[in-house]
N, C-alpha and C positions, 0 to 999 in steps of 0.2 A: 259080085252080088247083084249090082244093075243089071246083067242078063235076065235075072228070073223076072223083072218089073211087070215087060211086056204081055210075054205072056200068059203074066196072074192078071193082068188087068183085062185082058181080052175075057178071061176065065169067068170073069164077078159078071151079076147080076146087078143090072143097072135097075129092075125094078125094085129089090131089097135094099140098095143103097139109097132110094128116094124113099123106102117106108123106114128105113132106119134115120134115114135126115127128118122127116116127119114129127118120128118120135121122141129123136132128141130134141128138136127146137120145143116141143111142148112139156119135155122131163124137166127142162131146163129154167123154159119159162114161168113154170109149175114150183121149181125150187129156188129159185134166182142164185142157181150156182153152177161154175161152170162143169162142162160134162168132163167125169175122171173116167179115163180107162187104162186097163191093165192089158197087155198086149201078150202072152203068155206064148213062148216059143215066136219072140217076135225075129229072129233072124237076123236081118242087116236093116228091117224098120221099112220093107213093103208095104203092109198094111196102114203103117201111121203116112206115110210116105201119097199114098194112095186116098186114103181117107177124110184124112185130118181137114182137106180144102173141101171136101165134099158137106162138111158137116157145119150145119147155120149155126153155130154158138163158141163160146169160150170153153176150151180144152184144156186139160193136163193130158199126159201122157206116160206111162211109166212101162219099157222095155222088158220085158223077162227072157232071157235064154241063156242055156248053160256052156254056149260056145262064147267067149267072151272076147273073141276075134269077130264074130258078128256083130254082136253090140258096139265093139267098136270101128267098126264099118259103118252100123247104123248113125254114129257121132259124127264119123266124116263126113256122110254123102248127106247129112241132115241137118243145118245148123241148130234148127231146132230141140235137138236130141241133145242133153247135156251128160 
């Protein structure tokens, strides 16, 4: 599942991930609670994998997909991920 990492991350857009970092420190700051997100068709956990450091505040995270050899891929390569 580490193969696809690279290149999704080559893929993203570094300017939407600085207006999405943006808006979460001021959603955040705004609710004084950390930001939840639901990761729908998260796979082996790329996108939290990817994101999660990028993002200025306190996170949950919650994994959704129906392969559930991903998910637990996502657990391995992510201590994070319970």
């Amino acid at each position: 599942m580490r193969f696809c990492a690279a290149p999704s991350a080559a893929a993203r857009s570094r300017a939407l991930e600085d207006r999405l970092a943006t808006w979460v420190a001021s959603r955040t700051l705004a609710t004084d609670r950390p930001l939840a997100v639901v990761d729908l068709g998260a796979g082996s956990g790329n996108n939290r994998r990817h994101l999660a450091p990028r993002l200025p505040a306190a996170q949950t995270w919650t994994l959704v997909d129906a392969d559930g050899a991903l998910l637990a891929a996502a657990a391995r390569n992510d201590p994070a991920v319970a």
